[in-house]
C-alpha positions in Angstrom: 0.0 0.0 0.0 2.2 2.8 1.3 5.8 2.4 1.4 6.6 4.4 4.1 5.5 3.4 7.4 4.8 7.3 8.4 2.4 8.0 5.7 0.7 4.6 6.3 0.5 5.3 9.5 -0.8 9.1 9.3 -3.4 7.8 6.2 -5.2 5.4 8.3 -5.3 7.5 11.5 -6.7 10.5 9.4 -9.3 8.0 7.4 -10.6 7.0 10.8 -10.6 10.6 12.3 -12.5 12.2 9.9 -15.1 9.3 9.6 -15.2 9.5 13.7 -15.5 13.5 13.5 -18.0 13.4 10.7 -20.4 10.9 12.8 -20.1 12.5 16.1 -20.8 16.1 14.2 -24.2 14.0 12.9 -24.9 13.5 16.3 -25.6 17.0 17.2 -24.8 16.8 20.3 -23.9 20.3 22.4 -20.0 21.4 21.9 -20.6 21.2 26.0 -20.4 18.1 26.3 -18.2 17.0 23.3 -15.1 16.1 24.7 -16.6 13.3 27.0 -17.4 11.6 23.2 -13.7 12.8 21.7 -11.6 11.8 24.4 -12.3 8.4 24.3 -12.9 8.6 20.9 -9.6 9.7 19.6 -7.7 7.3 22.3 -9.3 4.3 20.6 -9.0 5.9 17.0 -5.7 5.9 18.0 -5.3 1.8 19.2 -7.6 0.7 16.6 -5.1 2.8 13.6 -1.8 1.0 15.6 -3.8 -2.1 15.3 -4.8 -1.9 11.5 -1.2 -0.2 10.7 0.3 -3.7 12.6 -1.6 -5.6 10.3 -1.2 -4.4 7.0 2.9 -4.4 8.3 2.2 -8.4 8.4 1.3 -8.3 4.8 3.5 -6.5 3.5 6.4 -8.3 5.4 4.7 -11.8 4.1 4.4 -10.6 0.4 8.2 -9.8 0.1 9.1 -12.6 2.1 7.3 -14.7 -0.8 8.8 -12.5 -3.3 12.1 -13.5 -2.2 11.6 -16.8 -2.1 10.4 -16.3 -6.0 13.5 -15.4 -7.0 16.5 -17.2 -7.5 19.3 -16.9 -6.0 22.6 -16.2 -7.9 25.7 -16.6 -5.9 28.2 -13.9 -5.9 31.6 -14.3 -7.4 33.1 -14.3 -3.7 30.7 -17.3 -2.5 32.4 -20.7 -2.5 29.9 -23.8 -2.1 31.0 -26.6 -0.1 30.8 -28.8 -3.4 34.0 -26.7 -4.7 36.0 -27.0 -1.8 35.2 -30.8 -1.3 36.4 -31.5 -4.9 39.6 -33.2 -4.2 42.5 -30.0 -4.0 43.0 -31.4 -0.6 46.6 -32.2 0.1 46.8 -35.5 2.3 
């Protein structure tokens, strides 16, 4: 989705702030009493964004541990498989 964990992290939180904000304002409830619904509100905004943000860090982690395993691995000039060394240049 994102590739930077920041903007993930500020796109979901901002989503789910405004869709809070624009329910509560439906509401019409008195600007009185409105921070006893936006305290709690924005505190589990906040857990619930962490939550989502945690998960969508899963898939992403999964989805390029499976592209990795896709592609094939071509060993550097500098490796040396046990197969070469084991090839009889042993002195006895």
């Amino acid at each position: 989705m994102f590739k930077s964990p920041l903007f993930r992290r500020v796109g979901i939180y901002l989503v789910l702030s405004t869709a809070a904000v624009t329910v509560v304002n439906q509401l019409e409830i008195e600007q009185q009493s409105a921070y006893q619904i936006y305290i709690p509100m924005f505190i589990g905004i906040y857990v619930i964004s962490r939550w989502l943000d945690s998960r969508f860090n899963q898939a992403s982690q999964q989805q390029q541990a499976t592209q990795s395993t896709r592609q094939p691995h071509h060993p550097q000039p500098t490796e040396v498989l046990d197969s070469e060394v084991n090839q009889g240049f042993c002195c006895r």
